[in-house]
Structure formats: C-alpha cells, structure tokens
C-alpha positions in Angstrom: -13.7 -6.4 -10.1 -15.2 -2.9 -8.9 -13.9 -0.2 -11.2 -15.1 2.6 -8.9 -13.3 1.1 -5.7 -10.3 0.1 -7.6 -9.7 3.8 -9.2 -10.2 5.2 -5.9 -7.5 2.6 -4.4 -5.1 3.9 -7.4 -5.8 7.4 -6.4 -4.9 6.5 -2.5 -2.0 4.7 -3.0 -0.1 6.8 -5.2 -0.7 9.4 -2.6 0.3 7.4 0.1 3.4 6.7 -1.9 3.8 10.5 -2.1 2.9 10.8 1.8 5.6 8.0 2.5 8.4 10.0 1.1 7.3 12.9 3.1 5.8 14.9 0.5 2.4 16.1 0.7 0.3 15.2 -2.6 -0.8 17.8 -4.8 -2.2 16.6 -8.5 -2.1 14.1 -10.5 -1.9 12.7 -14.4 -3.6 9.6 -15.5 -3.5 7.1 -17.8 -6.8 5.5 -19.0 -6.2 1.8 -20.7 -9.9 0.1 -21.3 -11.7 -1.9 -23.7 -14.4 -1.0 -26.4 -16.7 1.4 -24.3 -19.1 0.8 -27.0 -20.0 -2.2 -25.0 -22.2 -2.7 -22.0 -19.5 -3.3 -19.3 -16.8 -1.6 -21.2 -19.1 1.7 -20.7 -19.4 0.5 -16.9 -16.1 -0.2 -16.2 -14.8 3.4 -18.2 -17.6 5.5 -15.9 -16.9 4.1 -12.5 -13.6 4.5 -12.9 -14.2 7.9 -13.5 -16.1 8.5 -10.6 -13.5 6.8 -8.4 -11.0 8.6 -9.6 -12.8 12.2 -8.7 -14.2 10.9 -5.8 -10.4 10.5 -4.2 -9.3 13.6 -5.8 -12.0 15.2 -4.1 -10.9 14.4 -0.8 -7.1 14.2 -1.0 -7.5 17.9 -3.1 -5.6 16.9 -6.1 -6.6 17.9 -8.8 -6.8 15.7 -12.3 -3.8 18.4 -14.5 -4.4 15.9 -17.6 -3.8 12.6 -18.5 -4.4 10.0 -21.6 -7.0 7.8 -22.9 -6.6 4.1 -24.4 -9.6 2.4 -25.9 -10.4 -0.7 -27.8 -7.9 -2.8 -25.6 -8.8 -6.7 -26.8 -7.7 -9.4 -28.6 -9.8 -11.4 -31.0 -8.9 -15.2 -31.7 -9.4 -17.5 -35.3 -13.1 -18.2 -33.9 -14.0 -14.2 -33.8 -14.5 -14.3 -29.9 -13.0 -10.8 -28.5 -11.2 -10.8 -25.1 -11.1 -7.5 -23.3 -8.1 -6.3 -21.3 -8.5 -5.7 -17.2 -9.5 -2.3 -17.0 -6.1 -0.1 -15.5 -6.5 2.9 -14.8 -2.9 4.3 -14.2 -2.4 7.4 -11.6 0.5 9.3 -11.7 0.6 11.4 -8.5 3.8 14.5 -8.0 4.0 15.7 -4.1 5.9 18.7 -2.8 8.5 18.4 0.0 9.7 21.5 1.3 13.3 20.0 2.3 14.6 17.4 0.7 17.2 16.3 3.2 13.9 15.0 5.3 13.1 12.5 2.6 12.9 8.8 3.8 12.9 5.5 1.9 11.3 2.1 2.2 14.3 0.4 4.0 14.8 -0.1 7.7 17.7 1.7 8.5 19.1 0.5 11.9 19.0 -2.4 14.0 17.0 -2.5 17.1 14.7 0.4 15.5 11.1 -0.2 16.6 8.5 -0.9 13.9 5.3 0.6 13.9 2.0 0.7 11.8 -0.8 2.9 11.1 -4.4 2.1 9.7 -7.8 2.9 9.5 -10.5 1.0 11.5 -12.9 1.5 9.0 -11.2 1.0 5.7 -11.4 -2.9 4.6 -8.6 -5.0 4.6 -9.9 -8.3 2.5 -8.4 -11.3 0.4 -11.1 -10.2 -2.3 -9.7 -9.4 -5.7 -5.9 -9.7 -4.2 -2.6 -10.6 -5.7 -2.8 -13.5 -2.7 -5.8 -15.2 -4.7 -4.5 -14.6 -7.9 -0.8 -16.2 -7.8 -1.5 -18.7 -5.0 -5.0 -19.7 -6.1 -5.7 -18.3 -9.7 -8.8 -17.1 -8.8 -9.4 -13.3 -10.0 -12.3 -12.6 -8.2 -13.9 -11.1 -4.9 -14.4 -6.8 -4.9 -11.1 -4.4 -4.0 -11.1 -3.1 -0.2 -13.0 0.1 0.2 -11.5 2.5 1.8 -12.4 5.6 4.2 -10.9 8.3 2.0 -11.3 10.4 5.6 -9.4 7.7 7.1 -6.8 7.3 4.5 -5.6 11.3 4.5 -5.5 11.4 7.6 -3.5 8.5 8.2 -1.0 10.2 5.5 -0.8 13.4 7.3 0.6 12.0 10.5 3.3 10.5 8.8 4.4 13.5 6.6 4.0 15.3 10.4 6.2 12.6 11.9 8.5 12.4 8.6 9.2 16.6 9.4 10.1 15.9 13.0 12.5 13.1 12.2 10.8 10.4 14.4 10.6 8.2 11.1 13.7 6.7 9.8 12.2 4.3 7.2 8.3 4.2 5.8 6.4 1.8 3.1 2.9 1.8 2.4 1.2 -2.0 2.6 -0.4 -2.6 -1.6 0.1 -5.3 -3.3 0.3 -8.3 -1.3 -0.4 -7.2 2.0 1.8 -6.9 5.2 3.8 -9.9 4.6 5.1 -8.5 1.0 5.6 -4.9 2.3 7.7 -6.1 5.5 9.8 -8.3 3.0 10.4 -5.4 0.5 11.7 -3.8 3.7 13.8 -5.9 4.0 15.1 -7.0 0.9 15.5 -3.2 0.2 18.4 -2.4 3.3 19.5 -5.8 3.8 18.5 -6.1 7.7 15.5 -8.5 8.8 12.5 -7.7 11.5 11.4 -9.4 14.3 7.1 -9.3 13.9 4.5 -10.3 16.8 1.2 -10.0 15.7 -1.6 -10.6 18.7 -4.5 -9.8 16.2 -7.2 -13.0 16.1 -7.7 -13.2 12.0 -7.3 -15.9 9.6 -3.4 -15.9 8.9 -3.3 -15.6 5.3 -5.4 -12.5 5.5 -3.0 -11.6 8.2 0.0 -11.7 6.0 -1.9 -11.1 2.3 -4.9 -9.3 2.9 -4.8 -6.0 1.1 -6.6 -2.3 2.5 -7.2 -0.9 5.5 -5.6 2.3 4.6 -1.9 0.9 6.4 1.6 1.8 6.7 4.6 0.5 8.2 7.3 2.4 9.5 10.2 2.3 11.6 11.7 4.6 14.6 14.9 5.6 15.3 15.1 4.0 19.2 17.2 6.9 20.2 14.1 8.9 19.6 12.0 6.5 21.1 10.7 9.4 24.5 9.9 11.9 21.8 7.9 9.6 19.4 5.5 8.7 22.5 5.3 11.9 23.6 3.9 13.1 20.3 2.1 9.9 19.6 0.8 10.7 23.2 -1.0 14.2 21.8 -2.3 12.5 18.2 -4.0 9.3 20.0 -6.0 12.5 22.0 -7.7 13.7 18.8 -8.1 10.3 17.5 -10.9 8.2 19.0 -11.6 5.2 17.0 -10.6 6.1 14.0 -7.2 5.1 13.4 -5.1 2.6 15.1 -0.7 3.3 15.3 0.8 0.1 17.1 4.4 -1.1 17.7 4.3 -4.6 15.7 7.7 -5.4 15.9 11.7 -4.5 16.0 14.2 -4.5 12.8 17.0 -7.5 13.0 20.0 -8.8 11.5 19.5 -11.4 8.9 16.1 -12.7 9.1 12.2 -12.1 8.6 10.5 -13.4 11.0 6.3 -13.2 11.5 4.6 -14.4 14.7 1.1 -14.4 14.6 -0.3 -15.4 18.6 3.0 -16.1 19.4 3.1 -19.0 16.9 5.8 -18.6 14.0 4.1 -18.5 10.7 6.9 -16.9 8.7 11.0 -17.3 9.2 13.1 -16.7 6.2 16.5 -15.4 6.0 17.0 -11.8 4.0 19.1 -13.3 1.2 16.4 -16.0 0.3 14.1 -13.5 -0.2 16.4 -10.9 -2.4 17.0 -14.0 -4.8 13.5 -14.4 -5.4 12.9 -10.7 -5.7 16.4 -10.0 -7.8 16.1 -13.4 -9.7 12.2 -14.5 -10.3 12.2 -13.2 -13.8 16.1 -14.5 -14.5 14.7 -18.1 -13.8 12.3 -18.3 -16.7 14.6 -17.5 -19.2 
C-alpha cells in the first residue's frame, strides 16, 4: 500500500523483535521478492522500498551486510492478463546480547505480574492496510502506520535497559494484528491469561487491531515492583511527550480478558484460543 512506510515497518519490527529478547540490533540481510520492475509501479514499489529500508537502517545503525533479489513475481492467466505479487520485502535482523542467561521470551511468566506497555506518541497506530481489514473485511487497502524511527529506538533501548536489570520477566512487540493478537500470543505462549483495563477513548476495534505506534507489551516480576518505579521514576524525567510506559493490566489464571472503559469487550478462556492458534490450519484439511 506504501512500499516506503512498509519497508521501514519491516526494518523496525525485526529490530524490535531483536530489542525484545534483549539484544541490541546490529545489521541486517534482506530478501527482495517483487514484480517486473520494468513496469511503472513495479519500478515504484522496488525504489521506495529501497529507501525505506535505508531510511530505518539509518537510524537504528544497522547496516544492510547483503541480501537477495527476486524479480518477475506474477502470474499470467489463459486471457494474457498478468497479476503481480504484493511487494515483500523480507528483513532479516541478528542482535548481540552480552549474557544470555538475561534473555526473555514472549510469555507471561507468573501470576499476579503487572503488565505494562510502551509506545510512541507520534508514531501512528491505524486500521489502514492491517491484517484486521484484510481477514475480517477483505479489504486490502488504507497506507501502513508511519512511524517515528526516533520514537521507535528509543522505545527499544529502554527495554534492552530494563531487560539487563531484570525488571522484565516476559516482552512481545504489538505487529500483526494489533494489541489484542499480541496479548493472546502471550497467552497462548505460557498458558496463563491477563486481566486488561484500557481507559483510552478510541474506536474499539482499533483498540484491539489497530497496528503502529511503535508498542510493546511486557510484564513485571511484582516482587520487583519498588525497583521498576524507581527507575521508571528517572526515564519518565528525560522523556516529555515522547513516549508513553503505562500499567494496562495484571497476568491471570485461565482467561483473556479486555476491558475497554470498564466495559468487557473481550473474555476468552486460554485453551480456546491455543485451539485456534495450534489447530486453524488442521481444520482445512
């Protein structure tokens, strides 16, 4: 939909994936699938990519080590009309973590562990060209978030900081699919459910599927709980508006629940939602 903003996206969340683990990004590899560049668009869609791509790389200092090109992705059908694959630009991003034994996954760890997030004020969190309109309303259109490459780093270096003083137990970016997805891979992941409020006044299915904003979730060991605020107390300082870090919630036993102004918009036991995530392919077969 916008070749330059989706290539940078690619470029940020493979490094937030990276930054998530604790790892601090360092280069990347990518892989280049696209149609005939011998075509208007194609030729577009190839250069903005391009420029996305160094644009982020720019910013996060990674540079581009090597990578592949595909070209001439399309079909043609028995009338001679030539369909053209989605342009994908595929990013492979490696990180260095200086000790292991601080790694952290996706999954909440322990009950009663306080779940935060972190985001950028300025990077856009939108329904436009999201998973949300594609499966739910078959409509592949709108333009990709753009994000505050600023923002975004900066947002990944407080949680490799916080990752290296053990306040974070679990972390997971928010990509496809927005919060809702990323709190239910959470969950499906370690088996335990959360307990969400959210008090923000948006729309709720941008609420639960809108995609951006430079956000990730994260949980906090409770018995650590003086220490994270203290240190949360000195980061807020150096701040100002740029980035927001907010207690949404608390990890439960068996269930995901979502409130959104107090109102329940989401309640689904763990288990349901492992069967669709273990078993949605099994189904069609």
């Amino acid at each position: 939909m916008d070749p330059f903003r989706g290539s940078i996206a690619a470029v940020a969340e493979s490094a937030r994936n990276v930054s998530c683990v604790g790892a601090k990004p360092v280069a990347i590899t990518n892989n280049l699938n696209f149609s005939s560049p011998e075509t208007d668009i194609g030729y577009w869609q190839l250069a903005l990519s391009c420029k996305g791509i160094s644009k982020a790389c720019e910013i996060f200092e990674t540079p581009v080590t090597g990578g592949n090109v595909s070209l001439f992705n399309e079909s043609k059908d028995k009338n001679g009309v030539i369909t053209p694959i989605q342009p994908t630009p595929v990013i492979g991003m490696v990180g260095i973590l200086d000790d292991s034994d601080k790694a952290v996954s996706s999954g909440w760890k322990n009950i009663d562990d306080e779940i935060w997030i972190i985001g950028s004020n300025s990077s856009e969190i939108t329904l436009g060209a999201s998973s949300y309109l594609e499966y739910f309303h078959g409509q592949v259109t709108g333009r990709p978030p753009e994000i505050n490459l600023e923002d975004e780093k900066l947002c990944q270096e407080i949680i490799r900081n916080s990752i290296n003083k053990d306040f974070l137990v679990s972390c997971h970016d928010i990509s496809d699919g927005g919060l809702s997805v990323a709190l239910a891979e959470c969950s499906i992941l370690s088996g335990l459910g959360a307990q969400i409020n959210i008090g923000d006044d948006i729309r709720e299915d941008k609420l639960l599927f809108g995609e951006g904003g430079s956000r990730i979730i994260f949980s906090i060991d409770i018995n650590k709980k003086d220490n994270w605020l203290k240190y949360l107390n000195k980061v807020n300082e150096k701040l100002k508006d740029n980035l927001y870090i907010n207690k949404i919630g608390v990890v439960s036993n068996n269930k995901l629940k979502i409130k959104y102004l107090n109102k329940v918009i989401c309640d689904l036991k763990v288990s349901a939602l492992a069967d669709k995530f273990n078993n949605g392919i099994i189904k069609n077969f």
